[in-house]
LUMSEVEX-236491 format. One record per residue (C-alpha): residue in one letter; z, x, y. Coordinates in Angstrom, 3 decimals, always signed. Last residue first. Example, Ala and Ser with C-alpha at 12.3 -4.5 7.8 and 13.67 -1.06 7.14 Angstrom:
2
+------+----------+----------+----------+
: code :       up :     east :    north :
+------+----------+----------+----------+
:    S :   +7.140 :  +13.670 :   -1.060 :
:    A :   +7.800 :  +12.300 :   -4.500 :
+------+----------+----------+----------+
***
This chain:
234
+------+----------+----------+----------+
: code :       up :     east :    north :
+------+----------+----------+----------+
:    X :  +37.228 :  -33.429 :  +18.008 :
:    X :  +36.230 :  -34.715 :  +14.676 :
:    X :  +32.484 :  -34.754 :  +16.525 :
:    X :  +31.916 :  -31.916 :  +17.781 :
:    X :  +32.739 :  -30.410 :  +14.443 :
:    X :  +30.204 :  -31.927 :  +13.215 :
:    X :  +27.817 :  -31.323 :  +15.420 :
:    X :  +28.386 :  -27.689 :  +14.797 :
:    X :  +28.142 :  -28.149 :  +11.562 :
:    X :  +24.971 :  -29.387 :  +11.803 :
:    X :  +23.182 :  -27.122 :  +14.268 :
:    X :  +24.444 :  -24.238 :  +11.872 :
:    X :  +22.971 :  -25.946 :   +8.783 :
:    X :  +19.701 :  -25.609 :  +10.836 :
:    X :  +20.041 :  -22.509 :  +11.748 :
:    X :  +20.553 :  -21.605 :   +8.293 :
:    X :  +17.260 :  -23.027 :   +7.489 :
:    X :  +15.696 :  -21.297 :  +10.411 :
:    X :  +16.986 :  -17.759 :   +9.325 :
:    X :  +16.205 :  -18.093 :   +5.701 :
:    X :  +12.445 :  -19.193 :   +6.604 :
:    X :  +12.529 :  -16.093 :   +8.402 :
:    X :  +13.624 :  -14.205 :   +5.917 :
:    X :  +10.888 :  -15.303 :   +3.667 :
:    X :  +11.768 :  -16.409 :   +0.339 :
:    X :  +10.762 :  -14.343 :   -2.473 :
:    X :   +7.692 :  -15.792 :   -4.446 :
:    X :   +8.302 :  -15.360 :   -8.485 :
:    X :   +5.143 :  -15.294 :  -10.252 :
:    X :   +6.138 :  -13.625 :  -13.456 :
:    X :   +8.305 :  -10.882 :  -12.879 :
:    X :   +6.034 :   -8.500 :  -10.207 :
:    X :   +3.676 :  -10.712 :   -8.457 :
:    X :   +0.542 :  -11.562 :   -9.877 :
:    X :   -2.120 :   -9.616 :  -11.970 :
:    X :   -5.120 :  -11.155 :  -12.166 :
:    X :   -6.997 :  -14.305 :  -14.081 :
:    X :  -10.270 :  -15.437 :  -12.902 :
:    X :  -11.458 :  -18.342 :  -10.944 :
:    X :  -14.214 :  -21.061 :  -10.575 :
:    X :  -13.672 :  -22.097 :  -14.092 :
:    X :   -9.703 :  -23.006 :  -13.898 :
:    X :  -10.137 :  -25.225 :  -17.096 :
:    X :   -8.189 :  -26.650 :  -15.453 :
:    X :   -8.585 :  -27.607 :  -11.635 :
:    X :   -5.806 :  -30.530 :  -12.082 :
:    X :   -3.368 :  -28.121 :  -12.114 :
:    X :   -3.809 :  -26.374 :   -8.652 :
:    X :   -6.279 :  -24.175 :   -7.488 :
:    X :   -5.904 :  -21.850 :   -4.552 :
:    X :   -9.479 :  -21.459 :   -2.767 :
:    X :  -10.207 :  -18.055 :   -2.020 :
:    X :  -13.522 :  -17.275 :   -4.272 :
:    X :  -14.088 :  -21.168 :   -6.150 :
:    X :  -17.041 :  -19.635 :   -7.709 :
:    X :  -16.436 :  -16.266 :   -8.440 :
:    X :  -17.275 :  -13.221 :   -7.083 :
:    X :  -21.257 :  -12.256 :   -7.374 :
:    X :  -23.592 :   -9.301 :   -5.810 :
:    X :  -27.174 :   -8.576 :   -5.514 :
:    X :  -27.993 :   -7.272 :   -2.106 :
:    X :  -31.771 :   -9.043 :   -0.746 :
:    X :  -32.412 :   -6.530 :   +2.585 :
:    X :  -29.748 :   -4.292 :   +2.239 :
:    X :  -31.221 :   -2.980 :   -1.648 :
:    X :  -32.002 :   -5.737 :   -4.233 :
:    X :  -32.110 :   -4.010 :   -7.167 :
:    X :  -29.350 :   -0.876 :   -8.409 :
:    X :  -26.297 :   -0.916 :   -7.775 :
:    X :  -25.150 :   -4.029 :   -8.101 :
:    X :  -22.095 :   -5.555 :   -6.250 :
:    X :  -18.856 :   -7.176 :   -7.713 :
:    X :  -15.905 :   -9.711 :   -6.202 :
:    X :  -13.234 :  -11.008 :   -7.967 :
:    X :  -10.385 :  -13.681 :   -7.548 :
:    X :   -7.291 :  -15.159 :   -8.389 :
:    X :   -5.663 :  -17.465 :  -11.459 :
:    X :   -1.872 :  -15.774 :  -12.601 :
:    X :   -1.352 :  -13.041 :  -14.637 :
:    X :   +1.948 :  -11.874 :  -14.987 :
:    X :   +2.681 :   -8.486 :  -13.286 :
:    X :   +4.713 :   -5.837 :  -15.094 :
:    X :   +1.841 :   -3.882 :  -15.280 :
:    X :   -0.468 :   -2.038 :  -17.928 :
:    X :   -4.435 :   -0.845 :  -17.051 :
:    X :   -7.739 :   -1.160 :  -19.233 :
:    X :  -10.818 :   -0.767 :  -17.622 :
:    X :  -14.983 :   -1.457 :  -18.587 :
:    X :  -17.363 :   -1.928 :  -15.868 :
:    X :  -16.041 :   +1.266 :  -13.959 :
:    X :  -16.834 :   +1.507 :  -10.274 :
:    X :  -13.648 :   +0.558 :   -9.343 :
:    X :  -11.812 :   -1.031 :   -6.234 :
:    X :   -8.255 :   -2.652 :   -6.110 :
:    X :   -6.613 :   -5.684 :   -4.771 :
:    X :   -4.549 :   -6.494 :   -1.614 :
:    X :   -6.405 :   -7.297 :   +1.442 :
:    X :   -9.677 :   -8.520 :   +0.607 :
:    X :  -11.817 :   -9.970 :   +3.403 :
:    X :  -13.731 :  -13.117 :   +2.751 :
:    X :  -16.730 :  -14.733 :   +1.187 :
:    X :  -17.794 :  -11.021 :   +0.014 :
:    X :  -22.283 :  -11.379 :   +0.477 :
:    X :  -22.375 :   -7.678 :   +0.752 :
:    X :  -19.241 :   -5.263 :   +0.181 :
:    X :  -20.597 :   -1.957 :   +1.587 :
:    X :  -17.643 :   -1.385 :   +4.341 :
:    X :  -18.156 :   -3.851 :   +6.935 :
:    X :  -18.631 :   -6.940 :   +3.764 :
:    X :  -15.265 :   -6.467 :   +3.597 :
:    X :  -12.188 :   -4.722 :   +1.621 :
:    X :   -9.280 :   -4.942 :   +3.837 :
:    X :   -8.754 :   -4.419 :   +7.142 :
:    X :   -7.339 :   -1.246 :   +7.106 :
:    X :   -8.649 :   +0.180 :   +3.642 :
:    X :   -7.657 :   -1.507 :   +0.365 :
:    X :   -6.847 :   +0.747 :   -2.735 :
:    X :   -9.647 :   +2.891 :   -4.729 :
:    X :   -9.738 :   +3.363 :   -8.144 :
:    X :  -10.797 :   +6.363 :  -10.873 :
:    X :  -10.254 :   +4.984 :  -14.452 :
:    X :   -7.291 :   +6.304 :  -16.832 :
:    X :   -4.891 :   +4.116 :  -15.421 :
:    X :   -1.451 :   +5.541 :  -14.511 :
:    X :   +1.390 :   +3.364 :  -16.112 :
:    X :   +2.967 :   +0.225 :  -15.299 :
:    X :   +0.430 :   -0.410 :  -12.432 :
:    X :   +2.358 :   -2.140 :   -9.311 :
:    X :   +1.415 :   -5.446 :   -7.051 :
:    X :   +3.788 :   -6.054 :   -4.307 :
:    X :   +0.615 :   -7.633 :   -2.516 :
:    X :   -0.372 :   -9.520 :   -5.263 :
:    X :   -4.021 :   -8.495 :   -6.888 :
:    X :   -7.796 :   -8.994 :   -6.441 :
:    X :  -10.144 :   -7.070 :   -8.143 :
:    X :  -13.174 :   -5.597 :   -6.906 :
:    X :  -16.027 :   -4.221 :   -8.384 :
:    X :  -18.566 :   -1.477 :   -7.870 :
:    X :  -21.731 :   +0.070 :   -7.970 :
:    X :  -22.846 :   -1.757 :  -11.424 :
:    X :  -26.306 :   -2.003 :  -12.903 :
:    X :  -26.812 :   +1.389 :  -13.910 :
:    X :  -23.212 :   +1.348 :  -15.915 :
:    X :  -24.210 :   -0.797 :  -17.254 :
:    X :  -27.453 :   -1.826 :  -17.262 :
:    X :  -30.687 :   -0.947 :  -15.654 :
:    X :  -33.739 :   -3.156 :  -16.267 :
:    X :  -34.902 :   -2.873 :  -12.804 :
:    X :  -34.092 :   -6.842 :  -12.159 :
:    X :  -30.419 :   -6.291 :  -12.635 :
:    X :  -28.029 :   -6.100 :  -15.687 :
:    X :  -23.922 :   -5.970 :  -15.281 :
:    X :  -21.702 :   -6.275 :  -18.321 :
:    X :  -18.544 :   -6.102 :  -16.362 :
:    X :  -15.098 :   -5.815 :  -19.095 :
:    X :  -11.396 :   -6.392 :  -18.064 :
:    X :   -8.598 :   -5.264 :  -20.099 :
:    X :   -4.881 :   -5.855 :  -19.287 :
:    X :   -2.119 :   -5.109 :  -21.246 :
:    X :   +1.424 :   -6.967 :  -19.927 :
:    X :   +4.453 :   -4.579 :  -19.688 :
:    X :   +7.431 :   -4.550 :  -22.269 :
:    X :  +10.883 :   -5.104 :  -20.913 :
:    X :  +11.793 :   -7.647 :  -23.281 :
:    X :   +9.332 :   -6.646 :  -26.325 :
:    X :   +6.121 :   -8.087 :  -27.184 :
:    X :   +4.647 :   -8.279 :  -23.570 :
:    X :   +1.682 :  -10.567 :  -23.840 :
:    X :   -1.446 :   -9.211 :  -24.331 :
:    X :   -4.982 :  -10.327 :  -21.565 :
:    X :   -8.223 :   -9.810 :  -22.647 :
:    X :  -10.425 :  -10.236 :  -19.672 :
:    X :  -14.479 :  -10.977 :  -19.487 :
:    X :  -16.996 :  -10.750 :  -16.646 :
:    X :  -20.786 :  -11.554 :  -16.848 :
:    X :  -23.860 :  -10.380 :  -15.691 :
:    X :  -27.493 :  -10.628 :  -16.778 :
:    X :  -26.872 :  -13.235 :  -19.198 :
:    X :  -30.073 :  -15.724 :  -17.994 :
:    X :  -30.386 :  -15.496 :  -14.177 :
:    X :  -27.714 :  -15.235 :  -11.774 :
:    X :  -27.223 :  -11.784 :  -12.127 :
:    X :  -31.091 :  -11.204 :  -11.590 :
:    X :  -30.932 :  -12.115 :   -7.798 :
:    X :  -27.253 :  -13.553 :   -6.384 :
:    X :  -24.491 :  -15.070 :   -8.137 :
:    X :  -22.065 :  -17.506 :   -7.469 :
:    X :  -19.627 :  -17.569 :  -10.869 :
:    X :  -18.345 :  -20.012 :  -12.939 :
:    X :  -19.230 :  -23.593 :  -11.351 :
:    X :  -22.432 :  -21.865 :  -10.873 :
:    X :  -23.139 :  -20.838 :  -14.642 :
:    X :  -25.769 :  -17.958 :  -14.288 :
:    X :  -23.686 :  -15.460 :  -13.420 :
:    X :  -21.032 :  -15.944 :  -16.660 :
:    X :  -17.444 :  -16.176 :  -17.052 :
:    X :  -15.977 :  -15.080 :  -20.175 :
:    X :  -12.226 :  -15.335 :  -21.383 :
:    X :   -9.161 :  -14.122 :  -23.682 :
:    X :   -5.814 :  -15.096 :  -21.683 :
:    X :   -6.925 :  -18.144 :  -20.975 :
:    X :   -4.782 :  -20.179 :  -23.862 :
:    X :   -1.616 :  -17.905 :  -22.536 :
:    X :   -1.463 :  -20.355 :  -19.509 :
:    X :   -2.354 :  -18.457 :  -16.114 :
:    X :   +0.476 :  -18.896 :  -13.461 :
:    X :   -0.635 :  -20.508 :  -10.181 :
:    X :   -0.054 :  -18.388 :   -8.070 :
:    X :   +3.010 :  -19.688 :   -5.043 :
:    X :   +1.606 :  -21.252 :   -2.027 :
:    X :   +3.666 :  -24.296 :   -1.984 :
:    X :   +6.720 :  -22.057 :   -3.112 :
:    X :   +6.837 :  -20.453 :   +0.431 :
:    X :   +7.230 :  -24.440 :   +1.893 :
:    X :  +10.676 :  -24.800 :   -0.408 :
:    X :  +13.318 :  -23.492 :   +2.133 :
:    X :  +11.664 :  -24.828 :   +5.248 :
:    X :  +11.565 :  -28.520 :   +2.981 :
:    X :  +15.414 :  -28.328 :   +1.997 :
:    X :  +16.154 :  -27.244 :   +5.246 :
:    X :  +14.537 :  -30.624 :   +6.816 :
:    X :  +15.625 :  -32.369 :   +4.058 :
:    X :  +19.322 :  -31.028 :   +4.762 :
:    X :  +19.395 :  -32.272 :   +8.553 :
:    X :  +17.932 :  -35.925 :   +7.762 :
:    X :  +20.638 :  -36.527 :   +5.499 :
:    X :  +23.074 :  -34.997 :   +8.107 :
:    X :  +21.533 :  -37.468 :  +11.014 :
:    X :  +21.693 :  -40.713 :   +8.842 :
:    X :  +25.331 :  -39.112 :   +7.779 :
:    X :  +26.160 :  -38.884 :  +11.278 :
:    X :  +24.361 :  -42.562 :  +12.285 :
:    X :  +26.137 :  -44.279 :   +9.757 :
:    X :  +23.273 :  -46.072 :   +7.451 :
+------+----------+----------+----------+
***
């Protein structure tokens, strides 16, 4: 191969690749057939589970996800936390409080009718009364209520959870579960997606801007070649 195109060839996969890298970490968009699920506590590859909500049904999480119907319409999400511990409390009894996780540019379509609390600095951890959480939250939203229903623009996509009882198990033995496969990204080949739950995504579907700075290196890569080529008519 001619050593300039050799060197422009290699050029524009390197741009092509800076360019693309963002979309490697894009959501993986939840397909309409999961839209209506239930994961349980005392399926492992479900949820991890600690105490009495990994026992028998003692806790589970389900969504009911519509479609928009109309262009422009929002999507309706409903979530629902039957929560049961060892003192025979249920819900709400058996629920402090849950967290779900959302995209950063996340946005409700309408106010929600339950009381929720946004990330502090830092995130939601296990520092501020989240025992047993794998990892910090930094973008999601907090609610004691076990039963919610909220619009948004956002598609869902496959994400995580995290809930605490209220009840049993005190400092010393918390009960708490999040889901199985809590911060992993899945990919295709992890259907039926059981480790993970469906959220809200980014608003329009899933779409990941590029980074600016990813613009700014590919273009100074382009730059590098055009100015070798023009180096070189000269």
């Amino acid at each position: 191969m001619n050593p300039l195109l050799k060197r422009k060839f290699i050029v524009l996969l390197a741009v092509g690749a800076v360019l693309l890298l963002p979309l490697a970490a894009q959501a993986l968009v939840v397909d309409p057939a999961f839209y209506t699920v239930t994961r349980v506590g005392s399926d492992p590859n479900q949820i991890t589970a600690t105490g009495a909500w990994a026992e028998n049904s003692n806790f589970s999480i389900s969504w009911v996800i519509t479609a928009p119907v109309n262009p422009g319409d929002p999507f309706t999400y409903h979530y629902e936390i039957f929560a049961q511990d060892g003192t025979g409390a249920s819900n709400p009894g058996g629920l402090s409080h849950w967290i779900l996780t959302v995209s950063p540019n996340f946005e409700f379509a309408a106010t929600p009718s339950f009381a929720y609390e946004t990330p502090p600095p830092g995130g939601f951890s296990t520092a501020n009364g989240n025992p047993g959480l794998p990892s910090a939250i930094l973008s999601g939203f907090k609610t004691a209520a076990g039963d919610i229903t909220f619009t948004s623009f956002n598609a869902p996509v496959w994400g995580d959870f995290y809930a605490k009882d209220g009840n049993a198990g005190g400092i010393d033995n918390p009960v708490y579960a999040y889901n199985a496969m809590f911060g992993v990204t899945p990919t295709s080949g992890d259907s039926p997606f059981d480790g993970w739950i469906a959220r809200p995504d980014s608003k329009g579907g899933g779409f990941v801007p590029v980074p600016p700075t990813a613009w700014l290196l590919g273009s100074g890569l382009v730059g590098l070649l055009l100015l070798g080529r023009r180096r070189k008519t000269r």
